[in-house]
Structure formats: structure tokens, C-alpha cells
N, C-alpha and C positions, 0 to 999 in steps of 0.2 A: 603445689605451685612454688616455683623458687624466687627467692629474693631479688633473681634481675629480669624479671619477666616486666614487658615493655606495657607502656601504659594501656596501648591498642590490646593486646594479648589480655591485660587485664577485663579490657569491656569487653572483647568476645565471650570469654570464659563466662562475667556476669549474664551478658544477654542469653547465653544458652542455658543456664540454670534460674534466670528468672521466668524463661516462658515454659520450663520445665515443670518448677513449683507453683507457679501462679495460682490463684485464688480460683478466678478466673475458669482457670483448667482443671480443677481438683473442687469443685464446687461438694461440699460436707466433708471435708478432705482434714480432720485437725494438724495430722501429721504434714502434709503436702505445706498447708499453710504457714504452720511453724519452722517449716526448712527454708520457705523463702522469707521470713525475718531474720534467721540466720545468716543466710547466703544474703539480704539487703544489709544487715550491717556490718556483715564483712567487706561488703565493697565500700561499702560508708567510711571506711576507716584505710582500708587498701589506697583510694583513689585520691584520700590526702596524703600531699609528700610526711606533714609534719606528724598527724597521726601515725600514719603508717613509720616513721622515724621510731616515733615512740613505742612502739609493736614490738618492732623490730627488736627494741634494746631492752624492753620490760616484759614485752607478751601482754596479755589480755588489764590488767593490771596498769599499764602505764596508758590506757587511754580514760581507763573508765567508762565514764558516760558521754567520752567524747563523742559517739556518733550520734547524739543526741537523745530525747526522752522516748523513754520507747523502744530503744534501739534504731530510730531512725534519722537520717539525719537528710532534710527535702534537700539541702543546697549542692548535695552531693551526686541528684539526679537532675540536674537542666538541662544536659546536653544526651539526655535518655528517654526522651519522651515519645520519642518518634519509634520506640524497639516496642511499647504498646500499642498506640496508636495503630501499627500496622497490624496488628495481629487479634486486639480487641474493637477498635472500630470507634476509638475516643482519642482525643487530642493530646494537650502536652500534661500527661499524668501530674508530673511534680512539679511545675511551674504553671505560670502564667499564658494562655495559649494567644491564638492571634485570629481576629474578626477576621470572617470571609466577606469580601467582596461582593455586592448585590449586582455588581456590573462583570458581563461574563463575556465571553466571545464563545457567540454560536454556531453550533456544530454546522460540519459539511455534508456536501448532500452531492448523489449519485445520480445522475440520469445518463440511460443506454441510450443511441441514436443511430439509425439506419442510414447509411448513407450509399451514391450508387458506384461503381467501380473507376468511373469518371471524375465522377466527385472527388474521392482518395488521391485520386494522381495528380490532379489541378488547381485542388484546392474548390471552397465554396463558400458561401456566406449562408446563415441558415436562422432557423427558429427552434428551440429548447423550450416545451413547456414545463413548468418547474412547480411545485406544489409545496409552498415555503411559510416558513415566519417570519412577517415582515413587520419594521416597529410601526406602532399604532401613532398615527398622525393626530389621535386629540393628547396624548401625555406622553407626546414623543418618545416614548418608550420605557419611561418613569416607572409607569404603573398607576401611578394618584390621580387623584383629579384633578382639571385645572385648577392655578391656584394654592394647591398643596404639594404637602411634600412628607415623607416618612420623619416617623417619629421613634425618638426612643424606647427598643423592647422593655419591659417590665418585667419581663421574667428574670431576663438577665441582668439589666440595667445599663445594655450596650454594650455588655464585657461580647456575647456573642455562645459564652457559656456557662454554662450553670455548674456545681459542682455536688457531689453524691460522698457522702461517708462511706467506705467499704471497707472493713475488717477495722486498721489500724493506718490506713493513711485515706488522704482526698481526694476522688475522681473528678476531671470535669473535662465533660459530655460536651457534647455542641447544641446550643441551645433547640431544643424544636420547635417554642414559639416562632423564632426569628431565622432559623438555618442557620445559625452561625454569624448572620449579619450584622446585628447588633441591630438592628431598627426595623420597624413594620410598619405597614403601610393602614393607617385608620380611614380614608378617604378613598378609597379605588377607583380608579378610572372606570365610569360606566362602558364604553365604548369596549374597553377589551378584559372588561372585571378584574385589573389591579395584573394582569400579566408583563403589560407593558409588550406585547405582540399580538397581530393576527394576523392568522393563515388566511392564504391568498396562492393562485393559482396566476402564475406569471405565463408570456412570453419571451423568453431572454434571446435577443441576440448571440448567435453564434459563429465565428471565422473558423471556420476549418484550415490549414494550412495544406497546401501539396506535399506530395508524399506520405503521407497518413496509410495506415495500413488496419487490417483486423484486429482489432484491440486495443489501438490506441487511445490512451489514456489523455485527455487535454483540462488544462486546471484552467479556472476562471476565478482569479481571485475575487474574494469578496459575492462571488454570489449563490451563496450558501446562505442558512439560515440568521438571521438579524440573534444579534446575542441577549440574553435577560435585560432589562431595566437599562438598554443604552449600548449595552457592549458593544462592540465590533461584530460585521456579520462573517459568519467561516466562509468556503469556499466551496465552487460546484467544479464536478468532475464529471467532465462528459465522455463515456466510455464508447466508442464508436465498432461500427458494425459494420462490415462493409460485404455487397454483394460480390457474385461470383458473377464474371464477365462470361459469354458465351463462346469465344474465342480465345481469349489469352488466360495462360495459368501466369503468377506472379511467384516471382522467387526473389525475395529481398525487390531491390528496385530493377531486375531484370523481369523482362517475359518473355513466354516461352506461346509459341502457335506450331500448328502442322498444316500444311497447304500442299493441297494433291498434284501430282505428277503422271502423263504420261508416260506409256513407257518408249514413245519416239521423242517425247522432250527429254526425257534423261538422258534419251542416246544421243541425240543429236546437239543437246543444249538448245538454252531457248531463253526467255526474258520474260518474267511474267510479272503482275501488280500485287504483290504483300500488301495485307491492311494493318496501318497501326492504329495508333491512337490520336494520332494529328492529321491521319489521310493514308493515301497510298504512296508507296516505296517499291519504285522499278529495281526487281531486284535479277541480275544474270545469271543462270544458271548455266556453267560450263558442260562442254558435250562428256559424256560418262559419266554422269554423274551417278553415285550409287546408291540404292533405297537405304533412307535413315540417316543419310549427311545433312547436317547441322549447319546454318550459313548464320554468320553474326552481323548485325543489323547495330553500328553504334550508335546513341546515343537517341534511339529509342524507344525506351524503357519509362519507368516511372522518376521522376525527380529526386534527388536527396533530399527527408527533411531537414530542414531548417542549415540546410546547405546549400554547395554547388553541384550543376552537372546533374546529369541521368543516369540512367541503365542501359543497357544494350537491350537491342532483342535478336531471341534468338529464333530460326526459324528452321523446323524438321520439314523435308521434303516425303512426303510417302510416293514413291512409285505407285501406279493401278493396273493391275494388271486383267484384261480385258473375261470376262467371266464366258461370253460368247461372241464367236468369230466366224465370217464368212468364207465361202470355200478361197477365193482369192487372198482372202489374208491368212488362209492357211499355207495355202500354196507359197507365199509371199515371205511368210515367216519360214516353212521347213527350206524356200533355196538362201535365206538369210543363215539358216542350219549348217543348212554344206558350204555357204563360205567359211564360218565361221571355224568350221572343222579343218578348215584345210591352213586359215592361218592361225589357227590355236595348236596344231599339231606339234610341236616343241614343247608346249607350256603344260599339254595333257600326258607328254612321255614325261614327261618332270614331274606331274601331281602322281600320275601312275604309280612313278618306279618310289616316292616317297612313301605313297599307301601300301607297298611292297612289303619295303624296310621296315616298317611300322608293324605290320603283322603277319610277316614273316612269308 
């Protein structure tokens, strides 16, 4: 390591050779153990300017016993507590750690909801059975019993944690009497045995908004689970499901239908009643029209949410063409044949002499 390597470089290089040597990690390990007292009082003496001054100009010599007895020096790890903690599963190794909170904000909760394709597009008000923790109305969510109230742990004496001798420095754990709390409860509330919640099986209110589609996700703050001993309760997420309509396909806020066609209203044009989703829409169908044209219908589709405006619809014409015919509408149809032969005659020397050119 060189003499201008920055302070951050310095603690990277420590943390990666203390979770390297660890105790920890090398459990019966003498050698493993003795490399990270090493590698701890070299940082011990690194991460002061003044020590590390005197290193620098004397070497090992000009600090002595400055990183402290032992080779260690605790004042030198406070802001390192967190590089064990994450990785052995205890709090501020060389300092003083910090009580958790008895009062918590409870978790959020999922419920799926079927809704029907009407619903989606219009919007609905509805009911959500919900299967929750809700605070318990004799110790309003405390946990004690009336009248009481927690008391100072004894194991820890409030600190929240306890501390363990390991090798050559002091561990401290999170208390398990108390969780880390610093206080426990000697009086429990009979009614929910000192949890301070019980489950309950709700009906919640629920608004759906228009436009809502399959999978829409809608939060409801706050009604989620009631949090430990008072906390705040989290929030519910109602994930919706929506049916599939027997007529309309959905694409984004547009829809899409097919509505049959003779083949004397194609030819002739004609006017027929499209269903939407508000009613019927007289919609014209121009003479020739051709099987498979498309006619746009605005502005009724599904709504934007939590906007303006709709969707269009769109609507596919299928021609039908008659599967069985009487002898009069055959007769009817082949003299429709020969007219047609006689004024298509231009347009079939045209396709002809292309199919010609085309393959020779």
C-alpha cells in the first residue's frame, strides 16, 4: 500500500481482509486469527493521521504501543461496525450499539380481486376481504395490560445488548431477552397475550377507478397489517383481475369487435347497429366495401386512467359468404358474372398481361 492511498481506500482494503481473517470465519484457525490482529493493528495505527505520521518517519518503533494493549486500539473501529454486523449477524462490534424500537410499522398485505370487464372500464366500488393484524382494543396495541406498562430488561439492563468476550476483543449481540428493545413486558395483556395485535378477518372498502386493466396494481394506504406494540399499519395492495368480455378484445384503451357482413351489404353499402359499451353506434358502411376493412369508431373505447378521454373502437367487417344457394340466386349471381366480365374487361387484360411479365 503507498503512502498516499486515501482514507476510503484504506477502509476498503481493511474490510476486505478482516472478513478474510476473521475469527469468525476460521473457527480453530491460530494462524487465520493471528493475521487479523495483525491486519487490526495495522489499521489501528493507519487510520490515525498522528500515529500513522509517526510510522511513517520511524516505522514500527515510533508508535509502539500506540494502537493500544494488545495490539488493539477500540476507538479506532466506530465507524466499522456495520462491515460485521452484516456479515456475522451482531451489531456495533466496537462501540456502543443502538436500542431497537418496540414500535414497528406493519407489514403490507396482497389481496387478488376479480372484477368484470365493465367494471375495468367504469370504474366500481366494491368489498376486499382482508385477513389481517389489527391492534388489540384492551392495550391498544401495547401489549400489557391495562394499567401497565414495560419494564426495564434485566439481562441487558436497557442497553438492548449484551456483550460476549471472543478471542481478544468484545462482542455485543442483540439482547434475546428483550430483542434488542431494552424493555419487556412482566404484565401481558390477557386479551392478545402481550402481542399488542389480533387477527381479524375484515371487509374493506374498495374504489376501483375507470380504466383499470388486468393486473392492475391499486395501493390502499394504511390498510395493511397494524404494526408491533402501536406502530403504524402498512399497506394493502389490491391486484386486480379482470374478465374477458364476450365481444370486445382490449388493446390498451382501444377495442377491437368483428360484426358480419353480407355480401349485398358490402356491395351495395348499408347502415348497420355496432354494440359498444355505452349502447348502440349507427355505424355506414360505404357500397364496396371490402372483407376485413377496419372502420374507427372514436371515442368509444375504454377511458384513460386517472386521465382524460377514451379510446377508440375499432371495428372489423367480415363479409359471409352464402354456404347454400337457390337455383334463382344462382342464376342471379352468374348474369351478375357476365356483367361484371364485360366491365372488368380492361382491368383483367391488365392483371393478365402482369401475371404474364411476372412468369414469363
Amino acid at each position: 500500500m503507498t503512502r498516499t492511498v486515501t482514507d476510503q481506500e484504506l477502509k476498503s482494503a481493511y474490510r476486505k481482509l478482516a472478513m478474510q481473517y476473521h475469527p469468525d470465519r476460521n473457527p480453530n484457525n491460530p494462524d487465520a486469527e493471528e493475521r487479523f490482529k495483525e491486519v487490526t493493528e495495522a489499521y489501528a495505527i493507519l487510520a490515525d493521521s498522528e500515529k500513522r505520521s509517526l510510522y511513517d518517519r520511524y516505522g514500527h518503533a515510533g508508535v509502539g504501543n500506540a494502537a493500544g494493549g494488545g495490539g488493539f486500539d477500540a476507538s479506532a473501529f466506530q465507524d466499522l461496525g456495520d462491515i460485521f454486523g452484516e456479515f456475522f449477524g451482531f451489531g456495533d462490534t466496537f462501540g456502543g450499539g443502538r436500542r431497537r424500537s418496540r414500535v414497528q410499522r406493519g407489514a403490507d398485505l396482497r389481496e387478488d380481486l376479480t372484477i368484470e370487464f365493465e367494471e375495468a372500464a367504469f370504474g366500481t366500488e366494491t368489498r376486499v376481504m382482508v385477513r389481517r393484524h389489527e391492534a388489540c382494543e384492551e392495550c391498544h396495541g401495547s401489549g400489557a395490560a391495562p394499567g401497565k406498562g414495560a419494564t426495564t430488561c434485566r439481562s441487558c439492563a436497557g442497553r438492548g445488548q449484551v456483550r460476549y468476550q471472543q478471542g481478544f476483543f468484545s462482542i455485543a449481540r442483540t439482547c434475546p431477552s428483550c430483542q434488542g428493545t431494552g424493555n419487556v413486558i412482566t404484565d401481558p395483556c390477557l386479551k392478545c397475550k402481550g402481542e399488542g395485535r389480533i387477527l381479524r378477518q375484515r371487509s374493506v372498502d374498495a374504489k376501483i377507478p375507470a380504466g383499470v386493466e388486468d393486473g392492475t396494481r391499486i395501493r390502499f394506504t394504511g390498510g395493511g397489517e397494524a404494526g408491533p406494540f402501536g406502530g403504524p399499519a402498512g399497506d394493502l395492495y389490491v391486484v386486480l383481475h379482470v374478465k374477458e368480455h364476450p365481444f370486445f378484445d382490449r388493446e390498451g384503451n382501444d377495442l377491437h369487435c368483428t360484426v358480419p357482413l353480407s355480401v349485398t351489404q358490402a356491395a351495395m353499402g348499408t347502415e348497420i347497429r355496432v354494440p359498444t359499451l355505452e349502447g348502440e353506434h349507427l355505424l355506414k358502411v360505404p357500397e364496396g366495401t371490402q372483407p376485413a376493412t377496419t372502420f374507427r369508431i372514436r371515442n368509444k373505447g375504454i377511458p384513460v386512467l386517472n386521465g382524460h378521454g377514451k379510446g377508440d373502437l375499432y371495428v372489423e367487417v367480415r363479409v359471409q359468404i352464402p354456404s347454400k344457394l337457390t337455383k334463382r340466386q344462382k342464376e342471379l349471381l352468374q348474369e351478375l358474372e357476365t356483367t361484371q366480365k364485360v366491365d372488368n374487361q380492361p382491368m383483367m387484360r391488365a392483371l393478365l398481361g402482369k401475371v404474364k411479365d411476372i412468369f414469363g
